[in-house]
C-alpha positions as CSV (number, residue, x, y, z in Angstrom):
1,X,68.2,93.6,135.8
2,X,69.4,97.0,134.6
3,X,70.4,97.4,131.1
4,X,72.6,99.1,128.9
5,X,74.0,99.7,125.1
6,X,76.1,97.2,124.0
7,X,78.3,97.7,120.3
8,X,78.5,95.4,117.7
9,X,80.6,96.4,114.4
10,X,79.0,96.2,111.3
11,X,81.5,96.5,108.8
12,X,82.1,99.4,106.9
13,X,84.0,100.1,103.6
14,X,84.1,104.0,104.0
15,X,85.2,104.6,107.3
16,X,87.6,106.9,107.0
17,X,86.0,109.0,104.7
18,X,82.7,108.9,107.3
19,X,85.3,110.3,109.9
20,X,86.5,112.9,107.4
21,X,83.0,114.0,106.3
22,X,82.4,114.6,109.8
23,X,85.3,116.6,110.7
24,X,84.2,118.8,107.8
25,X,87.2,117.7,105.5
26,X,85.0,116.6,102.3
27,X,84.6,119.3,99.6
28,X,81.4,120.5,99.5
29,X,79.5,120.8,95.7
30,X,79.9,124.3,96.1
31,X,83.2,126.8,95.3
32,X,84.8,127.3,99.0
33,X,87.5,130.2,97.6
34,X,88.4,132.3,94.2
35,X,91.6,132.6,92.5
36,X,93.1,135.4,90.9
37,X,94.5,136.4,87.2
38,X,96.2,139.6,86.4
39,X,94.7,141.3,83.6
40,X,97.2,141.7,81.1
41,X,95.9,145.8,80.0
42,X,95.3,146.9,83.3
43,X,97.6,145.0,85.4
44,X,94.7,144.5,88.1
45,X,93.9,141.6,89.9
46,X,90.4,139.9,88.8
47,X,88.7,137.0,90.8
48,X,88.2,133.5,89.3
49,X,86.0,131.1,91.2
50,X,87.7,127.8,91.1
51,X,85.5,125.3,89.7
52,X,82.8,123.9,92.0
53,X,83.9,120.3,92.9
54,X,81.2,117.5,91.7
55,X,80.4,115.0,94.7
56,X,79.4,111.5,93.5
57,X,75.8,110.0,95.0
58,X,78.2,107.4,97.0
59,X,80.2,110.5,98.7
60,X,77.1,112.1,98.9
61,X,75.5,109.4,100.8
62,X,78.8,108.8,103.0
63,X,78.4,112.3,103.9
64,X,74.8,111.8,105.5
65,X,76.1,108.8,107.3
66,X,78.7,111.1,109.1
67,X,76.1,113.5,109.9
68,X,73.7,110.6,110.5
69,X,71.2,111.4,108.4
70,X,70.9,107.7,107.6
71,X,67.3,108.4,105.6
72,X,68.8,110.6,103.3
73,X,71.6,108.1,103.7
74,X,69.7,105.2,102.3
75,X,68.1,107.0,99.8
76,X,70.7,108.0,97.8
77,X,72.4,104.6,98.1
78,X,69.2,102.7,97.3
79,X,68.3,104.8,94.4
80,X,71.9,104.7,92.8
81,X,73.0,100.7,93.7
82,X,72.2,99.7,89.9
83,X,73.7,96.1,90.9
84,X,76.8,97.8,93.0
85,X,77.7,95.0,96.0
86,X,78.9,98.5,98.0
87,X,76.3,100.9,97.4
88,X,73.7,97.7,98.5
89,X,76.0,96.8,101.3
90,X,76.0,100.5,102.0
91,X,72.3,100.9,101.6
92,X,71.8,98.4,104.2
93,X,73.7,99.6,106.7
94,X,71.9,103.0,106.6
95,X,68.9,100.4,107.5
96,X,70.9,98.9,109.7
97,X,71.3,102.4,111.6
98,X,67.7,103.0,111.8
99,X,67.4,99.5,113.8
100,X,65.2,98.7,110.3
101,X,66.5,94.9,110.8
102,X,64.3,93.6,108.2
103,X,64.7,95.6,105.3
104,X,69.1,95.8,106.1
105,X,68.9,92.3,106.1
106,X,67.5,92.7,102.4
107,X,69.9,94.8,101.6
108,X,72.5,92.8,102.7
109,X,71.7,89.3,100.9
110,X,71.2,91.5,97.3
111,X,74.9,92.5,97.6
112,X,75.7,89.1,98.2
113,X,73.9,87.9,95.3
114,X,75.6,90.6,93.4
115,X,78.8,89.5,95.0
116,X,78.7,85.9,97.1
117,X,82.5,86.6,98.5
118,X,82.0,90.2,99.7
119,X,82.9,89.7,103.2
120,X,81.9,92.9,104.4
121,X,78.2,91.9,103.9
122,X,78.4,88.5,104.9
123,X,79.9,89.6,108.8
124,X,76.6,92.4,108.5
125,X,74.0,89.7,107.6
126,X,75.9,87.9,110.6
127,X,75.2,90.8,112.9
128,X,71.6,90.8,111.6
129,X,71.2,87.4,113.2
130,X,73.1,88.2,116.7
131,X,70.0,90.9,116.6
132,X,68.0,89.0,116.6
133,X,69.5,86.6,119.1
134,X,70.2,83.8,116.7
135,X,73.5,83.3,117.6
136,X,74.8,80.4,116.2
137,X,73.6,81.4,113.1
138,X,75.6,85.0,113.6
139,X,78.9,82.6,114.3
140,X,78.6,80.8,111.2
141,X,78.0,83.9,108.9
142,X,81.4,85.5,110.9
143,X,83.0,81.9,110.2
144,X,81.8,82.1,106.2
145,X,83.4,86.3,106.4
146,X,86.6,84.7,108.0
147,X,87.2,82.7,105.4
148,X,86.9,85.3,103.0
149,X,88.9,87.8,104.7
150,X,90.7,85.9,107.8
151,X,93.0,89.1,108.8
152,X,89.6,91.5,109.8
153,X,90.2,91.7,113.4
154,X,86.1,93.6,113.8
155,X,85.4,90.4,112.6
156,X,87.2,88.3,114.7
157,X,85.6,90.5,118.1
158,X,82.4,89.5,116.6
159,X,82.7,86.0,117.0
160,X,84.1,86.7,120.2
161,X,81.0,88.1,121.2
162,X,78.8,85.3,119.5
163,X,80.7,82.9,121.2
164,X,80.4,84.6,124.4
165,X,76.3,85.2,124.2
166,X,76.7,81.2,123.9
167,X,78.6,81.0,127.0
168,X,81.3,79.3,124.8
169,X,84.3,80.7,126.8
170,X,87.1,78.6,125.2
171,X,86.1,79.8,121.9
172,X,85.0,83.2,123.0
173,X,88.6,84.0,124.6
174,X,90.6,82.3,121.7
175,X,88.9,85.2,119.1
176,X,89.3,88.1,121.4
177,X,93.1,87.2,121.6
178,X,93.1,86.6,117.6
179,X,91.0,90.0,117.5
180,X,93.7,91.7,119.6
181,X,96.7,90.0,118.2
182,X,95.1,91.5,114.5
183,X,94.3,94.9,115.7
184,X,95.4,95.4,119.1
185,X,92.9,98.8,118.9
186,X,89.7,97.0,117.8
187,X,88.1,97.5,121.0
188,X,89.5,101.2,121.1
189,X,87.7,102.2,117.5
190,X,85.3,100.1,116.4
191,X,82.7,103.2,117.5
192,X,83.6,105.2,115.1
193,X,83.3,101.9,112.5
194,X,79.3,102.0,112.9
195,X,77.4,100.1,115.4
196,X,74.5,98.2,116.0
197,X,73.2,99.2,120.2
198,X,72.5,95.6,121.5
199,X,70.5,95.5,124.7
200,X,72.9,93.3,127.1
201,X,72.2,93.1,131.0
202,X,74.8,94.6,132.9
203,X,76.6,91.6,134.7
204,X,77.0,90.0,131.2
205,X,78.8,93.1,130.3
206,X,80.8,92.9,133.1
207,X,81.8,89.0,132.7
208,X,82.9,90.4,129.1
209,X,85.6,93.5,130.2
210,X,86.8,90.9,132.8
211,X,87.5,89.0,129.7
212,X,88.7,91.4,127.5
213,X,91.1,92.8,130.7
214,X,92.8,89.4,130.7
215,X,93.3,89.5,127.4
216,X,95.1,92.7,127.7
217,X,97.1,91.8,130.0
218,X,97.9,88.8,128.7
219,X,99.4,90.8,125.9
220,X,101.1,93.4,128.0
221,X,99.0,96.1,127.3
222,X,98.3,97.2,131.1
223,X,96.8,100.8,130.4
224,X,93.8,98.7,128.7
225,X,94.1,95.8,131.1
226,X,93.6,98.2,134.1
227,X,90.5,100.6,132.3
228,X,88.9,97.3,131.6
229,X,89.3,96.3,134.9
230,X,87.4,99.3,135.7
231,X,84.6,98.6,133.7
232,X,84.6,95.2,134.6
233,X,84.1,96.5,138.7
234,X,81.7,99.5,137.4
235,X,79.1,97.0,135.2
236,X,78.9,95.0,138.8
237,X,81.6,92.3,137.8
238,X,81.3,89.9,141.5
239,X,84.1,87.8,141.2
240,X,86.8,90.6,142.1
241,X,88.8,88.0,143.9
242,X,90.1,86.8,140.1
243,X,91.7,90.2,139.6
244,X,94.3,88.8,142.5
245,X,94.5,85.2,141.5
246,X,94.5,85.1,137.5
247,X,98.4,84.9,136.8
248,X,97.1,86.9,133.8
249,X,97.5,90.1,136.0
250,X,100.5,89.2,138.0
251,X,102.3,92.3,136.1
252,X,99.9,94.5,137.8
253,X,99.7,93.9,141.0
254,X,102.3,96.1,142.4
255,X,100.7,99.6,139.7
256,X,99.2,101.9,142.1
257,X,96.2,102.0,139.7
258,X,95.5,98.3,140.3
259,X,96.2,98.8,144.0
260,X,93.4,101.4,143.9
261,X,90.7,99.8,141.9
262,X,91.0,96.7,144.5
263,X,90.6,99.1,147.3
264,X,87.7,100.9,145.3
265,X,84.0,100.1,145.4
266,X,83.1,102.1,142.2
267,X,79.3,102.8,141.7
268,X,77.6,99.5,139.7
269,X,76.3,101.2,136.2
């Protein structure tokens, strides 16, 4: 069976400043513009660099993980953790990146020795497991971060997918809707979050956005509901016939867009 990428989130303290490092709106450690004074004898305009801005070895290293660059990355974190929970978190996730499982996982259990209640690298040791296909093992670390931190929704779509690798529906279903109901865009942006690729065969995929469509539409949110949908029909979802009789998509029945992706037969991924 064909395969494709699958995304897991591995949680990140420093996302936004990832995003903003790659949008090009971190100062560099070099002056970007001068300034002027008037000089008082001649009444003439003289240029005065602003001083240059000084970039920590954290910003530094967030700064490679934008540009990917997750050596350089992992370097600077590693050499500058001195017993830091985040920069050892941060220094295996740069691992993590490199699909380096081994040495992230490392990483990850010397935060939490530096820090036992740091969820962030108790839900990344737990993706270190669903790597490796250990998946009740992945659950309980996401259980253990829940408990720590019970509003992450990333956290929550994890278990989801741990349950669902288990072919644990019930359970599976009852965290994507928690997931959702926390962060109704956790699906939408959890990219740009960092991601493990997981290797998942296409029809599981497919069985998943069936799920994750119901969900949506369970909650109302149609414009997901029906792009699911989609991906659901394109990753060679077989059981279209549940699209028509799950009262979970009553509401959409009459959309044109539903009405066409039932009449469709979009090309299997």
């Amino acid at each position: 069976m064909a395969t494709s990428s699958w995304l897991l989130v591995i949680s990140l303290a420093a996302t936004q400043l990832f995003l903003k490092a790659a949008d090009g709106q971190v100062a560099s450690s070099t002056p970007q513009s001068v300034g002027f004074i008037n000089a008082s004898d001649t009444g003439v305009q003289q240029a005065v660099p602003k001083p240059a801005v000084v970039l920590s070895p954290e910003t530094r290293g967030d700064i490679f993980m934008a540009e990917k660059r997750y050596r350089e990355a992992a370097e600077i974190y590693r050499e500058n953790a001195k017993g830091s929970a985040v920069m050892l978190n941060k220094t295996g996730i740069a691992y993590h990146q490199m699909l380096e499982l081994d040495i992230a996982e490392k990483f990850y259990r010397q935060a939490l020795r530096v820090d036992p209640k740091y969820s962030e690298a108790v839900n990344n040791l737990g993706t270190i497991y669903y790597a490796k296909k250990s998946y009740r093992r992945a659950i309980s670390q996401y259980k253990k971060a829940l408990r720590i931190n019970p509003q992450s929704g990333s956290v929550w779509s994890n278990l989801a997918m741990g349950y669902f690798s288990r072919n644990d529906m019930p359970h599976a279903q009852e965290a994507l809707q928690t997931a959702l109901t926390l962060d109704p865009e956790v699906f939408e942006h959890r990219s740009t979050q960092g991601v493990l690729l997981q290797e998942r065969s296409v029809g599981e995929r497919g069985k998943f956005h069936f799920y994750l469509a119901q969900t949506y539409a369970k909650a109302g949110r149609n414009d997901l509901a029906l792009q699911y949908i989609r991906k659901a029909l394109e990753e060679g979802f077989k059981e279209r016939k549940k699209f028509q009789e799950d009262p979970a998509f009553a509401a959409l029945k009459d959309l044109p867009e539903f009405k066409e992706l039932m009449a469709s037969e979009p090309r299997v991924l």
